[in-house]
N, C-alpha and C positions, 0 to 999 in steps of 0.2 A: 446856265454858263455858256457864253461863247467865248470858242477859239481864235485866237488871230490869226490872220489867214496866210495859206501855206502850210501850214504846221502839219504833224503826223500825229501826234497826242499833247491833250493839252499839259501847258507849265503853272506847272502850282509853285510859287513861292510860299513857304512855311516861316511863316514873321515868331521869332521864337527869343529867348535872353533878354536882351532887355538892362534898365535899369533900378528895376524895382526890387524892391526888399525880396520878392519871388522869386526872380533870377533864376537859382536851379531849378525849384520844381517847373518855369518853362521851358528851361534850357531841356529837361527831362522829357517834359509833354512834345516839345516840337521832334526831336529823333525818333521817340517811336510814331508821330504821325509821319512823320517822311519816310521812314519805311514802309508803313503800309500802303502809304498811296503810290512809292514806289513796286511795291508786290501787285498793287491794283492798276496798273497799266499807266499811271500818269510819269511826266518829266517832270522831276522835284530839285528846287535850288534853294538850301536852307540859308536864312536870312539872318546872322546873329544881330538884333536891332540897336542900331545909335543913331544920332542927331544928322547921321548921313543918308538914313533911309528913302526919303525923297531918289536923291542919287541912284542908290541903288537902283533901286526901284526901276525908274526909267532905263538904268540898262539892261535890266535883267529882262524888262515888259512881259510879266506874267496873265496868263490868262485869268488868274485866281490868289487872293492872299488867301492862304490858310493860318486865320490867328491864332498861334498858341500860347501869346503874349499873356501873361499873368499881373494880377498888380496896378500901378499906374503907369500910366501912360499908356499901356496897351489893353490895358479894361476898362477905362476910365472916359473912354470918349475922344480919346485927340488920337490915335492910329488910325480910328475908323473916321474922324472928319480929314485927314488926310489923303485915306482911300478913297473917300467922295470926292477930292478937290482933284486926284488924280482918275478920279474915275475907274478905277480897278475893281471888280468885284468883291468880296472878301465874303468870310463867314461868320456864322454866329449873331452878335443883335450889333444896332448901331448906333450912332452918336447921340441919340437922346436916352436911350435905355439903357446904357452901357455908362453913362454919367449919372443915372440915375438910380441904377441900381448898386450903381459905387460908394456910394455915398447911403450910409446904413440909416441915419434919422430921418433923410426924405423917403426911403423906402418906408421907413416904417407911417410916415404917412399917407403912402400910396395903398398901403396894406391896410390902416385904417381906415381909408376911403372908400373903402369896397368889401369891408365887413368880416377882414383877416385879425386873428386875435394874435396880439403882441404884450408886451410886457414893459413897462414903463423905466425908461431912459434917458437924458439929459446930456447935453454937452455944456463940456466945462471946459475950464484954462487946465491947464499941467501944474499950474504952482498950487490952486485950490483944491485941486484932487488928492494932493501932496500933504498938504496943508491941515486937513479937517474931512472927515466921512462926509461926502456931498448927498449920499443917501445911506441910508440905515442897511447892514450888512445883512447876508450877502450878496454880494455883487460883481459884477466883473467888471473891468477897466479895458478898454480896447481901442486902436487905431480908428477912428468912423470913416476910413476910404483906405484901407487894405483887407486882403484877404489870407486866407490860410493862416489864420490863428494865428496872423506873423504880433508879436508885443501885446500879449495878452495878461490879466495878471488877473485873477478869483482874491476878494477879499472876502475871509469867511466871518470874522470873528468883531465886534469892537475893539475886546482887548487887546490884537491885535495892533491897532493904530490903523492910519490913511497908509497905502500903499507909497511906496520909496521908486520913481519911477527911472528905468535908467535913461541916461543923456543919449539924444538919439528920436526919442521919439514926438511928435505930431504938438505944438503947443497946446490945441483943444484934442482933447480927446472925449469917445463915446463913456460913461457911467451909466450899466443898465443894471435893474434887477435878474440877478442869477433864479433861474427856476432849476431845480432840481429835477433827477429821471432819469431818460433816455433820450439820447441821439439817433436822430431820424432824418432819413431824408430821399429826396423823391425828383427823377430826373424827368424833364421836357423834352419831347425831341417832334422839332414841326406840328407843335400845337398838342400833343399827345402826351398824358403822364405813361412810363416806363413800370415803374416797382417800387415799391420803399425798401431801404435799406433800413436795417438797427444796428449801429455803429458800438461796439462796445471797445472801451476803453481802459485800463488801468489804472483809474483818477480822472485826474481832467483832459478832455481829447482837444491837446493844445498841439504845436506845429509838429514835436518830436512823434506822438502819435497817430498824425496823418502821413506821416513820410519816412521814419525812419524803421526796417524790416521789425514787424512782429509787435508794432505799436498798438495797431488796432486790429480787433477782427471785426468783418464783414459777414451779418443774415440777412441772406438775399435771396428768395425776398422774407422779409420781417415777421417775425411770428405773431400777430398782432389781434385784436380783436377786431369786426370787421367795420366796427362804427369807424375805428382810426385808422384804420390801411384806406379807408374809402375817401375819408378827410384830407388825410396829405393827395393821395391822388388828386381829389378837387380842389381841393386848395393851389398846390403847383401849378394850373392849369389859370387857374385865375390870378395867380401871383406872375406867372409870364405872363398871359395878355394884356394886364393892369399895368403892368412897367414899360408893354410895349415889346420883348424880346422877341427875337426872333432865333432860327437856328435849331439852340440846343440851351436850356439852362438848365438849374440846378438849387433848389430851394428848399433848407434845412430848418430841421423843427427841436424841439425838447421837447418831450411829454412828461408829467408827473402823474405815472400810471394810476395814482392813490384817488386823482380826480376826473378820472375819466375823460371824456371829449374834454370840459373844459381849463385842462389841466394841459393842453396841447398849444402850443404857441409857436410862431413863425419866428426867426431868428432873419437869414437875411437869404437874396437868390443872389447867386453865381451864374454872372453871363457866360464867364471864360472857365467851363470844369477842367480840373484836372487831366490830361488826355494820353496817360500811359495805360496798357493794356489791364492796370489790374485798377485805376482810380476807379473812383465810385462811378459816375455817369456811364463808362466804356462798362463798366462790370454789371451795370442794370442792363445794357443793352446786348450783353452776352446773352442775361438770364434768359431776354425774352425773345432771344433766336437772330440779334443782331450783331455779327461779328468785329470785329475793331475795325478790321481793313472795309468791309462794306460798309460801316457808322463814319468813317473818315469820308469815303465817296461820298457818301449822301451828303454829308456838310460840305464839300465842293460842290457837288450838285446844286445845291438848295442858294448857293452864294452868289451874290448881288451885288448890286450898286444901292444906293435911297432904301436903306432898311432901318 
């Protein structure tokens, strides 16, 4: 990180809001990081982001963007080829791994290409999915380039029918095989796995139980047996390199305990985690002696141009 000169401590811009379906949970991530890196000696100007950001930007001339941008446009690879064209530092991964881990099918090809077990999924139109079971149930139906469980829908049953999808969402959307279990998942931070979490949930851990109080509980770290606490570690570690990330990610699993290792499957990695004091990423980084406000430094630290 360099300061522009003069200065007495550096300016971090916190790029946070936005226009994506995510909205609040970044509107949420950006205030608690601008106060930590406010408690950690830095000068912070939160950035609520729109199509004036360029603007901004230039008047504000920060030493550093701090992305807490969630969703598209701000995880998706066009914020961060912006901060390249302005030459601004920022954090977390960049324009080619940040589009490419946004996009869930070519992950999962990238995951395939390097010997990561995944579970077999398809894009389709909206009216076909609609229409007739594209695959034999169960399955789940999902946006293939948003995050946080935003329009997700579990079809369990044939009798059931094809899911009824509301107006609003994606004309192609992801159809993948639902594997049954546990929710797992396991944070990156500067090339290093953190912990696995086992995310338990009330049903299905869709958006209202990652955000709204008392949705989910968090085992941190996971009670696990040691072939699969070992697996998500190395696994994560080869699912950021293979994408390319940098920073800090975040790459969640299913396991169906019933079949051991190969009952464990990759689901998708998150370049832009979560970043209030109790999300999963911050909360692996507690466990293992890393505090919020010092995990926010170190991601202004670590923030670059060409990443």
């Amino acid at each position: 990180m360099v300061e522009r000169s003069g200065r007495t401590s550096p300016v971090v811009a916190v790029l946070m809001g936005g226009a994506s379906a995510e909205r609040e949970v970044s509107l949420s991530s950006g205030h608690e990081c601008a106060k930590a890196l406010r408690d950690e000696g830095f000068k912070v100007v939160e950035v609520d982001c729109g199509p004036d950001l360029a603007v901004r930007l230039a008047d504000i001339n920060p030493d550093v963007c701090f992305n807490a941008l969630h969703g598209r446009w701000g995880e998706d690879g066009c914020v961060q080829g912006l901060l390249e064209w302005l030459r601004i530092p920022y954090t977390h991964s960049g324009v080619l791994a940040s589009a490419l881990a946004m996009d869930k099918q070519r992950t999962k090809d990238v995951y395939r290409a390097h010997g990561l077990p995944v579970v077999d999924s398809v894009i389709a139109a909206k009216s076909d999915i609609m229409a007739a079971h594209v695959m034999p149930p169960p399955y789940v139906v999902k946006p293939n380039n948003e995050g946080s469980s935003v329009g997700v829908y579990l079809v369990h049953d044939v009798a059931n029918g094809p899911p009824q999808i509301a107006a609003g969402m994606p004309d192609t959307l992801m159809v993948e095989a639902f594997v049954k279990g546990r929710e797992l998942t396991t944070t990156v931070l500067g090339g290093r796995a953190l912990t696995v979490t086992d995310i338990l949930a009330d049903g299905w851990y869709d958006y209202d139980a990652k955000y709204k109080p008392g949705g989910s509980r968090h085992v941190v770290p996971a009670d696990l047996p040691d072939d699969i606490f070992d697996a998500c570690m190395r696994m994560a570690v080869t699912a950021h390199n293979a994408l390319g990330c940098r920073g800090m990610s975040r790459t969640d699993y299913r396991w169906d305990e019933d079949r051991g290792l190969a009952g464990l499957v990759l689901l998708e990695t998150n370049t832009q985690p979560g970043m209030t004091p109790t999300s999963l990423s911050p909360e692996q980084a507690e466990v293992t002696g890393m505090g919020f406000g010092p995990l926010c430094r170190w991601l202004v630290e670590d923030a670059s141009c060409d990443r």
